[in-house]
C-alpha positions in Angstrom: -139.5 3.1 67.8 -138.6 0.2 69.6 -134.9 -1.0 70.2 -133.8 -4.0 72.7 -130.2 -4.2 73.2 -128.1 -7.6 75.4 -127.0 -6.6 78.1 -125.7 -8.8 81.5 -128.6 -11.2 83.1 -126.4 -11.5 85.6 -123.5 -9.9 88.1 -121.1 -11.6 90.8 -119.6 -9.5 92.9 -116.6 -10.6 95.5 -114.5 -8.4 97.8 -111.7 -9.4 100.3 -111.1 -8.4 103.9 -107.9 -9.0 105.9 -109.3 -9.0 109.1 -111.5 -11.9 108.3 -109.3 -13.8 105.5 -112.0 -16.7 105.2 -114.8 -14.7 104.6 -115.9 -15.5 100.8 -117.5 -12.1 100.3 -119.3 -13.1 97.0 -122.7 -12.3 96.2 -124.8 -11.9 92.9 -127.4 -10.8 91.5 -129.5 -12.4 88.4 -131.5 -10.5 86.3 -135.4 -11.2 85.5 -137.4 -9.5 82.7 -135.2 -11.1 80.6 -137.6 -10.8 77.5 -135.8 -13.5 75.4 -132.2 -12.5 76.2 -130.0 -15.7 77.0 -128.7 -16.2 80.8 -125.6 -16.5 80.0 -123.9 -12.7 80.1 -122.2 -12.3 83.2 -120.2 -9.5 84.8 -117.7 -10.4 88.0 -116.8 -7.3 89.5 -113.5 -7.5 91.9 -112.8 -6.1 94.3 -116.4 -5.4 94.9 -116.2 -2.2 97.4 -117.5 -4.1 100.5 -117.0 -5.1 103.6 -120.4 -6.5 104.8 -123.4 -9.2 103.8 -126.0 -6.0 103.2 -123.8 -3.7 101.5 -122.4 -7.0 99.2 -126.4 -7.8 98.2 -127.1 -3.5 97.3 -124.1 -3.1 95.3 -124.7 -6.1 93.1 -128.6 -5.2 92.8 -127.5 -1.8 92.1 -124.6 -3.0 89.6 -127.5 -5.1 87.5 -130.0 -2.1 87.5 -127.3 0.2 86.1 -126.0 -2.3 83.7 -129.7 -3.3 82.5 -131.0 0.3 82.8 -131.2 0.8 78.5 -131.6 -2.8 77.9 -135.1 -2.2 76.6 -135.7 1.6 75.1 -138.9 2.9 73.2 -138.7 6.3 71.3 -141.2 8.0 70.1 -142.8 11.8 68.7 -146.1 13.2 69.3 -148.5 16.0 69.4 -150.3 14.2 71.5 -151.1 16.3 75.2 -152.1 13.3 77.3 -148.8 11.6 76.4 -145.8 12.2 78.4 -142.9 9.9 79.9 -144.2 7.9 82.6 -147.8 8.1 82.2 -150.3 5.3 80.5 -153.3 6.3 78.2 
């Protein structure tokens, strides 16, 4: 069985710092694979948990993977040996 679910395409993420109080501290991630899904569902996390560039870019590529994780789910029963999660045949 085959289920597809909507789910966010895309996440912005923005914290704040008050030692540098200019710094925009917003980055995103979009999502690909969409299969047909619309762009258009967005999640803005704030604060975002970070204080640097590197750390900014992880959390809101972590953030989409999580969110997107059972976008796309196939179930299924067999008897079958050389079928197992994971493996192709």
């Amino acid at each position: 069985r085959y289920e597809a679910q909507v789910r966010p395409s895309s996440v912005q993420s923005q914290d704040y710092t008050f030692k540098v109080p200019d710094w925009e501290g917003l980055y995103g991630q979009e999502g690909d694979n969409l299969n047909g899904q619309l762009a258009q569902y967005e999640v803005f996390d704030w604060p975002g948990r970070f204080k640097d560039e590197q750390h900014g870019k992880d959390f809101a590529l972590y953030r989409l993977e999580g969110l997107r994780g059972d976008a796309e789910k196939a179930t299924g029963v067999s008897n079958s040996p050389a079928l197992w999660p994971g493996a192709r045949f």
